[in-house]
C-alpha positions as CSV (number, residue, x, y, z in Angstrom):
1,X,0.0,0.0,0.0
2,X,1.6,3.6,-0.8
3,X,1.5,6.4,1.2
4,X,-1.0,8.2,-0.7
5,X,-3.5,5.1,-0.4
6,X,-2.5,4.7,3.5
7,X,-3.0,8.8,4.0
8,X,-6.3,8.3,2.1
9,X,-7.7,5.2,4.5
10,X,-6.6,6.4,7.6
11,X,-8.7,10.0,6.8
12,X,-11.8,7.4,5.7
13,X,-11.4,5.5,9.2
14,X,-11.2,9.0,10.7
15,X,-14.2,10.4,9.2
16,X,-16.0,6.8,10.4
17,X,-14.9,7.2,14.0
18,X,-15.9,11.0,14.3
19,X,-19.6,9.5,12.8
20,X,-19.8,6.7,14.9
21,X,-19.5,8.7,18.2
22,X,-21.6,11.5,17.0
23,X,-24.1,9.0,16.7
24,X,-23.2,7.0,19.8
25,X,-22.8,3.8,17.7
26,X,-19.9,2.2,20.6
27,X,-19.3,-0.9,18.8
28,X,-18.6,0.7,15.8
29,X,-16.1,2.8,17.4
30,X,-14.5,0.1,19.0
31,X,-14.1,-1.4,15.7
32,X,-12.7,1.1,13.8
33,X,-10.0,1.4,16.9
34,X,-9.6,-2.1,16.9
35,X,-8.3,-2.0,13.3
36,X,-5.5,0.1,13.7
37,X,-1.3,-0.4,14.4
38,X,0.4,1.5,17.2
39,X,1.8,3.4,13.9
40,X,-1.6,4.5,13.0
41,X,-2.5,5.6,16.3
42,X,-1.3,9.1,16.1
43,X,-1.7,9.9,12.5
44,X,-5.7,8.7,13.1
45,X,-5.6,10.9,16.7
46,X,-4.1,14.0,14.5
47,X,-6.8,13.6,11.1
48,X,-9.6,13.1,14.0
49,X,-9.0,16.5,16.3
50,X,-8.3,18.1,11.9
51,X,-11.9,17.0,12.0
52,X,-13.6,18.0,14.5
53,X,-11.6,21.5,14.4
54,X,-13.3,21.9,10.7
55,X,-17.0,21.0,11.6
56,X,-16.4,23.2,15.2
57,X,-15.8,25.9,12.4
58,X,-19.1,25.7,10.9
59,X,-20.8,26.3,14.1
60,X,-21.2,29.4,16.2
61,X,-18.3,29.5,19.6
62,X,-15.2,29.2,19.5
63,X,-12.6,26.0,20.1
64,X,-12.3,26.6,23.5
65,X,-16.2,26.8,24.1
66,X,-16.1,23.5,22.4
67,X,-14.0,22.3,24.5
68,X,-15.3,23.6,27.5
69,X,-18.8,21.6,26.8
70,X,-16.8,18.4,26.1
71,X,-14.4,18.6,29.4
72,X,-18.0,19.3,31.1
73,X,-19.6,16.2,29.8
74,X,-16.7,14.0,30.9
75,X,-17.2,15.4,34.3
76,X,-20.4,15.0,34.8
């Protein structure tokens, strides 16, 4: 597999993950985490906080606001 083809399924998995927790679909998300090498690890952490910074954009706050309601759920 070239590099190209690797970048390109990593950001497909990373797209899948961000859907399957918006959705709350668990098992899915396991899955998808379950498919990846220690190598991939980072590079799928990296495209999935790219994501999530891009659709943040299309709503009304800011990052940190974001941010703030996420460390707030975990909390709770």
């Amino acid at each position: 597999m070239n590099s190209v083809t690797r970048t390109t399924d990593l950001s497909l998995r990373s797209i899948a993950l961000v859907r399957a927790l918006g959705t709350g679909d668990e098992i899915e998300a396991a899955h998808i985490l379950g498919t990846l090498s220690p190598e991939q690890t980072l590079g799928m952490l990296v495209q999935t906080a790219q994501i999530v910074v891009t659709m943040q954009r299309s709503l009304p706050g800011s990052i940190d606001s974001l941010c703030d309601q996420l460390e707030a759920g975990v909390r709770r």
